[in-house]
C-alpha positions in Angstrom: 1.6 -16.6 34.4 4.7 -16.3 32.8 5.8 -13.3 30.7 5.9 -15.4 27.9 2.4 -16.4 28.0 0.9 -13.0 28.4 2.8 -12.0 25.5 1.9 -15.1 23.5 -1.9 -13.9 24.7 -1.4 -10.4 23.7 -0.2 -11.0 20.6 -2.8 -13.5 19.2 -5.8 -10.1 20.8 -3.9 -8.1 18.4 -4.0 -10.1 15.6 -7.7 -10.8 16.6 -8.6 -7.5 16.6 -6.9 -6.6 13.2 -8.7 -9.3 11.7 -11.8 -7.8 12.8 -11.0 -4.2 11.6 -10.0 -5.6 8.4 -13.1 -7.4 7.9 -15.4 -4.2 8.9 -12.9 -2.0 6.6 -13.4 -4.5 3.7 -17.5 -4.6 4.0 -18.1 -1.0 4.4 -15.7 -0.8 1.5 -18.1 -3.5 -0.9 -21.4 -2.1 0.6 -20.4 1.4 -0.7 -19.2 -0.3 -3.9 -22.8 -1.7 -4.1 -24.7 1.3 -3.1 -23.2 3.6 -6.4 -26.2 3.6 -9.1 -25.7 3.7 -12.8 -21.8 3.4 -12.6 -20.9 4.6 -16.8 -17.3 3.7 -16.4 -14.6 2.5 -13.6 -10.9 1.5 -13.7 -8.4 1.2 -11.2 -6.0 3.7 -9.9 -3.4 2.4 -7.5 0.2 2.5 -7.3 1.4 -1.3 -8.6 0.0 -1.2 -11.7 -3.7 -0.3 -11.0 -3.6 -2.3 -8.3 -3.3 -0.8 -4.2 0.5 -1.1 -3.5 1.0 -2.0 0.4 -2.2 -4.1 0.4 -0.9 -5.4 -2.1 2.9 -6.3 -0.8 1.5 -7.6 2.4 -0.9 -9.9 0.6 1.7 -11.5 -1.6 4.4 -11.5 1.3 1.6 -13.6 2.9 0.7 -16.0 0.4 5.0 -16.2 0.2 4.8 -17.3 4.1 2.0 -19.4 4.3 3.5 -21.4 1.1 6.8 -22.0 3.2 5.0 -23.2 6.3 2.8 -25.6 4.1 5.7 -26.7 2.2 7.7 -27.5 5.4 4.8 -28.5 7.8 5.0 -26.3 10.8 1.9 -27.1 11.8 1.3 -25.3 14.6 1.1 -21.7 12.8 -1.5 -22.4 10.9 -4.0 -20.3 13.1 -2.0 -17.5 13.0 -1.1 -17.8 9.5 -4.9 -17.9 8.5 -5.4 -14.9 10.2 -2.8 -13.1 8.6 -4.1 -14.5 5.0 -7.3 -13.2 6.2 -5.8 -10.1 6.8 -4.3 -9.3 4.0 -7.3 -10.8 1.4 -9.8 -8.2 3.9 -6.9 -5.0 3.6 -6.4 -6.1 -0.2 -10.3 -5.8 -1.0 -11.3 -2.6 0.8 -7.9 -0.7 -0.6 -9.0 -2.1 -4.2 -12.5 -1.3 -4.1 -11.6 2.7 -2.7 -8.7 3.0 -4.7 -10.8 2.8 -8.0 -12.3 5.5 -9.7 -16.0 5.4 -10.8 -17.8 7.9 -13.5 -21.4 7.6 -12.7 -24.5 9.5 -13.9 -24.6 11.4 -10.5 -21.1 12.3 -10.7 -17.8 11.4 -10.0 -16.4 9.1 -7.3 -12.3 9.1 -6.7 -12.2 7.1 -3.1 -15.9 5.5 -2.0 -14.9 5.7 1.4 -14.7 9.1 1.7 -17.5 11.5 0.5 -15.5 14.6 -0.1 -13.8 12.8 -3.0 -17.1 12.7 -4.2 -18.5 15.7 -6.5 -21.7 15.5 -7.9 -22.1 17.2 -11.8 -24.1 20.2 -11.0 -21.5 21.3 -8.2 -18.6 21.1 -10.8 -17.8 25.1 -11.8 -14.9 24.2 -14.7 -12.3 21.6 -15.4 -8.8 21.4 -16.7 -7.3 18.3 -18.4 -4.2 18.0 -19.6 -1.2 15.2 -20.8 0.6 13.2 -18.0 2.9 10.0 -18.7 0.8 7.1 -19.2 -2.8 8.9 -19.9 -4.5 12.6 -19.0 -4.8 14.3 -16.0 -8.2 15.9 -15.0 -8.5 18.6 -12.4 -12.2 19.4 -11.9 -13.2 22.8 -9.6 -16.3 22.8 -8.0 -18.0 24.1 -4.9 -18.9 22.7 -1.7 -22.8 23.2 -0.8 -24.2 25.7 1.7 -20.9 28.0 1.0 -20.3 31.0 -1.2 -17.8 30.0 -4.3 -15.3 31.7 -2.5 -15.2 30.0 0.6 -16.1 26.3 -0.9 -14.3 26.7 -3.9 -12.3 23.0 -3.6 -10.6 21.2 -6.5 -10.3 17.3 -7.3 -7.5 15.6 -9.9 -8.4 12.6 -11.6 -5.9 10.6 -13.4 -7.7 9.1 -16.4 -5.5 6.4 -18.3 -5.2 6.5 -22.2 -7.2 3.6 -22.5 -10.2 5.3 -20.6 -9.5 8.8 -21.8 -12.1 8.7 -24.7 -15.0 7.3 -22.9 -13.9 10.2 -20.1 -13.8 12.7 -21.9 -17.1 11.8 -23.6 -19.0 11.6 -20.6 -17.6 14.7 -19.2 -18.3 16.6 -22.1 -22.2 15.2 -22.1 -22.6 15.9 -18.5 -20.6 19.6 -18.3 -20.4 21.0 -21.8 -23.9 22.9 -22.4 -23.9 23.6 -18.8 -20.3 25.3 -19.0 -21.0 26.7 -22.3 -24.3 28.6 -21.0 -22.2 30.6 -18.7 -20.2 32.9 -20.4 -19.7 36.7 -19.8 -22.2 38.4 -21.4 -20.4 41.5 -23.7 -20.7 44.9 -21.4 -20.4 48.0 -23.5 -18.7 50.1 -20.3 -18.6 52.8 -21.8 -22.5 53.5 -22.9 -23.0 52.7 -19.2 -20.5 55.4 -18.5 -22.0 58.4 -20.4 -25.8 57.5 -18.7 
């Protein structure tokens, strides 16, 4: 077997098994999508315009190659090309579907794929927003379970565009207002508790 054979052979396992990853990737990615409950509001939060920037790139540089080789009839890569489509429409989907941001009645969800970007309501201590560029910025302290606040004391930003920024800060204030409000200092007279 010739050199160029096995490399011919080596390359097309590759692309296989990228094909494959990227179709795993993009249904764990839509079957946590589907498993969030009573999703209030959602937008998207990647780096081209809301949309996942090298997902997208290599989906459009894609699209750009499989046009050309249509367009001039090299037959012959259109097995290969498929599989690259596939590839990037599978990469494209599960780096969409993580890169939104979801507000549900549980609690907030900034990447579905990974559960510590994940903070439920009643673990959030306080929160912080203030003005970016092109909407508010949200950073949200909270504390991990089965630790003291000191050691799971963790923090999560949120970038909340201007066009979502109302209906955020609504349900934020529903969900943590009365609870943050309840938990003020209570006044200590020191020194009465000084003379006893």
């Amino acid at each position: 077997m010739e050199i160029n054979e096995v490399l011919s052979i080596f390359f097309r396992g590759v692309v296989l098994f990228f094909a494959v990853a990227s179709t795993l990737m993009a249904g764990y990615s839509l079957q946590n999508k589907l498993r969030l409950r009573k999703v209030r509001l959602s937008w998207r939060s990647g780096k081209l315009k809301g949309y996942p920037l090298f997902a997208t790139v290599f989906l459009v540089l894609t699209l750009t190659l499989v046009s050309i080789v249509v367009v001039n009839g090299y037959s012959t890569r259109y097995g290969i090309l498929f599989a690259y489509l596939w590839i990037g429409c599978m990469w494209f989907v599960s780096s969409y579907l993580a890169s939104k941001y979801y507000i549900t009645d549980y609690g907030i969800v900034k990447n579905i794929n990974d559960p510590s970007q994940t903070i439920p309501w009643f673990q959030i201590l306080d929160y912080v927003e203030r003005d970016g560029k092109k909407g508010k910025e949200y950073l949200f302290s909270y504390s991990e379970m089965n630790k003291s606040i000191r050691e799971g004391y963790q923090q999560l930003k949120l970038f909340v565009p201007y066009r979502q920024h109302e209906a955020v800060k609504k349900i934020v204030s529903l969900k943590l207002e009365n609870k943050l409000e309840g938990q003020s200092i209570p006044d200590i007279d020191l020194k009465r508790i000084q003379e006893e």
